[in-house]
N, C-alpha and C positions, 0 to 999 in steps of 0.2 A: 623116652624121657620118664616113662613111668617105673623104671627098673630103679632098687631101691637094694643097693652092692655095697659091702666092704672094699675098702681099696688099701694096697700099697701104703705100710705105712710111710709117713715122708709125702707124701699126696694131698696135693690141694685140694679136693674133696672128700671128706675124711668120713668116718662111721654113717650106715646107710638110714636115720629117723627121715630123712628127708630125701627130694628129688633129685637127681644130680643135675646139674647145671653147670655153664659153663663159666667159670670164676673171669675170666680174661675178657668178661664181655659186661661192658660198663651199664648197659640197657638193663641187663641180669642183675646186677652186683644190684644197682640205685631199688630196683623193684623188691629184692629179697629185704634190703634194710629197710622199705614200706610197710613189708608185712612182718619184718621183727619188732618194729618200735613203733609207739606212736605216737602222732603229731606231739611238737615241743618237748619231748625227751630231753632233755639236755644232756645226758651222760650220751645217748648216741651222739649228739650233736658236737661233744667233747672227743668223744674216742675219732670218731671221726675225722675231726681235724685236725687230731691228734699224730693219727695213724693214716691219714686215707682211706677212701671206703672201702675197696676190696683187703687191705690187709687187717682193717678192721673187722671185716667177715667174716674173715678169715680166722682169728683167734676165737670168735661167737662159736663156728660152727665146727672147728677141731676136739673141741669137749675138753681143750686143756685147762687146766686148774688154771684161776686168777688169785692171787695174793693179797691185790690190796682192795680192803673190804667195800670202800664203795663202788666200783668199778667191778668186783665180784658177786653185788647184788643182783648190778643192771644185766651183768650175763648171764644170773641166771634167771631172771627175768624176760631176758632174749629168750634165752633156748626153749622155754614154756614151749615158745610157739614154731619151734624147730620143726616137731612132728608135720610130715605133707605138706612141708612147704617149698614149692613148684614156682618160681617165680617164672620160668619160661610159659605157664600155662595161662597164669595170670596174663601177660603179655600177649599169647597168642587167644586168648579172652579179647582182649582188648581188641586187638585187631581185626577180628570180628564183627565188631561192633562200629569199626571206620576209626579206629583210634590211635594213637598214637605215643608213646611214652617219651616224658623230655627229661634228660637227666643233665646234674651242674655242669659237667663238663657239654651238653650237646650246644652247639651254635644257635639253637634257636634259641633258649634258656632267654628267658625277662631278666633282662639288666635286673630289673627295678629292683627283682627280689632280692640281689646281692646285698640293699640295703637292712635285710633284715638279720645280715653275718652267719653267725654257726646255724642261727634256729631257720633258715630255710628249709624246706622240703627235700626229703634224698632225690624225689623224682615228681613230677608231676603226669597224672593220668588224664589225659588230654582227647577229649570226643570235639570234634568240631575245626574250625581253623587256628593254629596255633599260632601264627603269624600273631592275631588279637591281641596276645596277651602280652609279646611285646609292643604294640601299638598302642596297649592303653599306659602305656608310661610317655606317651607324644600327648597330652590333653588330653589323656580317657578321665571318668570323673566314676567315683563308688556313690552311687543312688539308693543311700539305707534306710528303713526305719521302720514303725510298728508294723506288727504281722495284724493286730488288731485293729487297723487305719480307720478315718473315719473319712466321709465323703471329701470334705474338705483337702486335706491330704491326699488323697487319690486324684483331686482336681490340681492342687500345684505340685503334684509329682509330675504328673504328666505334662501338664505345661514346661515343667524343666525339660523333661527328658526326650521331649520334642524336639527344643529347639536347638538343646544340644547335642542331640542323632542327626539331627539333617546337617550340621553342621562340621559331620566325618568326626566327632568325638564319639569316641569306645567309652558304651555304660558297664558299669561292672557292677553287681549285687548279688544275692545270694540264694534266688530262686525260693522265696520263701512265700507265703500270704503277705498281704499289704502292700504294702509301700515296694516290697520287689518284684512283687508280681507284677506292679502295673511300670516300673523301671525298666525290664525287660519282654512289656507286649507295645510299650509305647516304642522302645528304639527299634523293633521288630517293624512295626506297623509305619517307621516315616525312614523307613528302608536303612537305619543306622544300627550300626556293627554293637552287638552287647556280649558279657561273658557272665556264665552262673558259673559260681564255686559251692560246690557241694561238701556238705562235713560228712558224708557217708560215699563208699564205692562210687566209680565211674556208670554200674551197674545199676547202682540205687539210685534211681532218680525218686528226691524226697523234696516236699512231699509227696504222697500218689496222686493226690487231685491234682498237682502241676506235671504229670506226667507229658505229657500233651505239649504244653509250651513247653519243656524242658529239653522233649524230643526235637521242636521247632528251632529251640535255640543252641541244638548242636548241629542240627542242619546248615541255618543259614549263620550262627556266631560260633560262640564255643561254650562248651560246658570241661571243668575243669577239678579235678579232684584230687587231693594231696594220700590219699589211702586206698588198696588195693580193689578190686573186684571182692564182692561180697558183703565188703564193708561196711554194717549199720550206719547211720547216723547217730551220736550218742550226746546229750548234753556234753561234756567234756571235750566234744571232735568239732560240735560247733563253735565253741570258747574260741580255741584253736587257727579254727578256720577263719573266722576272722582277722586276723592278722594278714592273709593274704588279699581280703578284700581290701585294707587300708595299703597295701603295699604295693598292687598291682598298677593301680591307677596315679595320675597326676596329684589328683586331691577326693577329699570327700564331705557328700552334701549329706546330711540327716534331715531327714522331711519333718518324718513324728516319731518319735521316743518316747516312755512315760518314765518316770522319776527313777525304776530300776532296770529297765529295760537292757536287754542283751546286747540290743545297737549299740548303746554304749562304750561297746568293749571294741565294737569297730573306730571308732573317735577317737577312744584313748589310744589303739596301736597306731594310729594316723597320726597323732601327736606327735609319740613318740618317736614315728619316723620322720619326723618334721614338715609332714606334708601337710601342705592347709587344710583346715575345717569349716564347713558353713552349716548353719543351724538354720532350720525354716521355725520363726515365730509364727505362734497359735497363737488363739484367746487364753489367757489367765489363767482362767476356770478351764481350762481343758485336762483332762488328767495326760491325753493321748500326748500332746506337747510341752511337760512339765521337763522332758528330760532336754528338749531342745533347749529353754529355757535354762537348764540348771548351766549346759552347755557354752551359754551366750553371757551368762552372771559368771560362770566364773572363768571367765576368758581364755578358754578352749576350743571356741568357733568365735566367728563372726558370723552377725546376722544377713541371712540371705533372702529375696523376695522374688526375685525372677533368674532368667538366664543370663541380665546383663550383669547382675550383682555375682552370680556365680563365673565370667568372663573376668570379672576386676580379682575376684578370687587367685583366680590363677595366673593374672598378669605377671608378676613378682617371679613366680616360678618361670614361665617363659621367657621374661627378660633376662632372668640369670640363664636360662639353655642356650640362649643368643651371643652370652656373653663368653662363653666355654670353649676353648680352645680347639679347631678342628681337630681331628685324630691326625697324629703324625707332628704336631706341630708341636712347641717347647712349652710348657704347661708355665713356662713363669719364676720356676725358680730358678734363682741366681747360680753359676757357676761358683765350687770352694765354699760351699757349705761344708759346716765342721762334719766329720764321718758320725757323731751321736745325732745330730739334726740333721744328717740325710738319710740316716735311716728311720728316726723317726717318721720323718715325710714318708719314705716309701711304704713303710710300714699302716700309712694312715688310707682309708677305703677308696679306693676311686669314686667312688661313689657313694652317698649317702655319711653316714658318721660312725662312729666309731667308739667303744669306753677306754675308758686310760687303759682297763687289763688286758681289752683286746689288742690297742696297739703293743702295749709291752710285751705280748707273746708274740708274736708278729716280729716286732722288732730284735726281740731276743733280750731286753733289758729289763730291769728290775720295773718293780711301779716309779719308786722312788727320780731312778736315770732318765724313763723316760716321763714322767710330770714335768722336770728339768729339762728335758728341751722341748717337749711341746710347749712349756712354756716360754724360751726363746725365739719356736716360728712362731707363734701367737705375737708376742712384741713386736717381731719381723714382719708381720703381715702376711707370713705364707700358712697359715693356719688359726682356723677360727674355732671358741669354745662354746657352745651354747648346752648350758643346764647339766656338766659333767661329760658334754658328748663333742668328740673333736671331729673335724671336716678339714679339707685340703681348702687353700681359697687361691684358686689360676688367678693368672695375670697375664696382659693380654701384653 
């Protein structure tokens, strides 16, 4: 693998700056677009859906000229990082290590993330059990909040994370100081399954002082990372990485926050993905809980105080998975739907929501045709709008 050849032109492996690899091998493909892009790219995340990931690669790493200028930016912005890049080495890195790579297409792949559409991760770098991380979309909960915690918070964090580990719910947080340090030694210590997402390498375990538990919680949970081996953590990769801590799990609780806090950014992507929010109220005068607070004023969580308040949290959500059609069975819509309204429908996520421009690329129809009939199964009742974002709504 480390032989670095001209080939045959016409060859899907084209001029030698990089390792050769084998294009046909989807493990490969998902790893190499890890280490070209990073997290929330949207132009990869465009081309890609565009094109498919390998033949998306594939135009990256041929060096053929691109014409249209925004799309001719982001490639060469790809190829930057052309030079030595080894994805099969990366991978055999991993595996090393007890790891595992999960790419869109693999079966294990977390439903849950499909609701995050184009901006999912090409691949996930996966140390630990991977089973987890589709289990915490069955009642797993994200256990977030200040790195600078104060006693107080460290005592109803742990009282959550208690009773909600013994209880077979999957904690997900971020392996950080505070409030996730003690998210993740609590579901450790009352023998319940947790996962850390890391914004740097599967290799970097950050912080180094959580070295230790990081190592324990790929042991007995999983530790989980959206960016290759070697990979810094970077301001910008944590931003990011959040989005998977609000995605991965059922819902998410925020302990302590303060007024600009980074947790934050995990709440809002939880919003947005309609998943429920609970804010633990502090004192007033706390700085540490000003953002839970900001959280609870302007009605982006609900207030939460123990484990049973966090149970009524996710009632809602589990009665609707109760209510959801077994697989294989007829989702509800009527026979003789007009052909613009069944493809709208089919066009709309199985999961999660969707924006009017995603269904109408999907669908193949203008914004305009498809507003127009999602607006019809909306009236019809086979489709629901909340805040610009459409969903399917089964019937039993």
């Amino acid at each position: 693998m480390a032989e670095r050849d001209r080939v045959e032109p016409g060859a899907l492996i084209p001029t030698g700056t990089y390792v050769a690899f084998d294009l046909g091998d989807p493990v490969l493909v998902a790893a190499a677009w890890s280490r070209l892009a990073e997290p929330g790219d949207l132009a990869a995340d465009a081309v890609v859906s565009a094109l498919g990931a390998r033949p998306a690669l594939e135009l990256v790493l041929s060096g053929a000229p691109v014409t249209e200028p925004r799309l001719a930016a982001a490639v060469r912005r790809w190829r930057t990082r052309m030079p030595g890049l080894d994805p099969a080495a990366d991978v055999a890195l991993l595996t090393s290590l007890g790891g595992v790579l999960l790419h869109r297409g693999d079966a294990r792949w977390p439903e849950s993330l499909l609701d995050l559409g184009n901006t999912q991760p090409h691949c996930l770098w996966v140390r630990g059990n991977p089973a987890l991380l589709a289990a915490a979309a069955d009642g797993g909960i994200a256990v977030v909040g200040a790195r600078a915690s104060t006693a107080y918070g460290e005592h109803v964090a742990a009282d959550l994370v208690a009773a909600l580990a013994a209880e077979g719910r999957v904690i997900v947080s971020g392996g950080a100081f505070g409030i996730d340090a003690v998210a993740h030694r609590v579901a450790l210590a009352s023998g319940g399954a947790t996962v850390a997402v890391m914004a740097g390498g599967p290799d970097r375990f950050y912080p180094a002082a959580h070295h230790e538990l990081l190592q324990r919680v790929a042991r007995e949970g999983c530790v989980v990372a959206e960016v290759p081996p070697g990979c810094p953590p970077t301001r910008f990769r944590f931003l990011t990485r959040n989005r998977l801590i609000a995605a991965l799990p059922t819902a998410c609780v925020v302990v302590e926050a303060g007024w600009r806090s980074g947790t934050l950014s995990t709440a809002n992507h939880a919003t947005s993905l309609l998943r429920p929010v609970g804010a633990v109220p502090g004192a007033v005068t706390s700085a540490a809980s000003a953002g839970c607070h900001r959280l609870i004023r302007e009605g982006q969580a609900v207030c939460v105080c123990d484990a049973e308040q966090v149970r009524e949290l996710l009632e809602p959500v589990e009665v609707e998975r109760l209510a959801e059609p077994e697989p294989g069975r007829a989702t509800g819509v009527p026979a003789g739907l007009p052909d613009r309204e069944q493809r709208a429908w089919d066009a709309l996520p199985v999961r999660g929501t969707g924006t009017l421009e995603s269904v109408a690329r999907a669908a193949g129809f203008t914004v305009t045709e498809t507003r127009a009939a999602l607006g019809r199964l909306v009236l019809q009742g086979h489709a629901a709008e909340t805040a610009g974002r459409y969903r399917r709504t089964p019937r039993p």
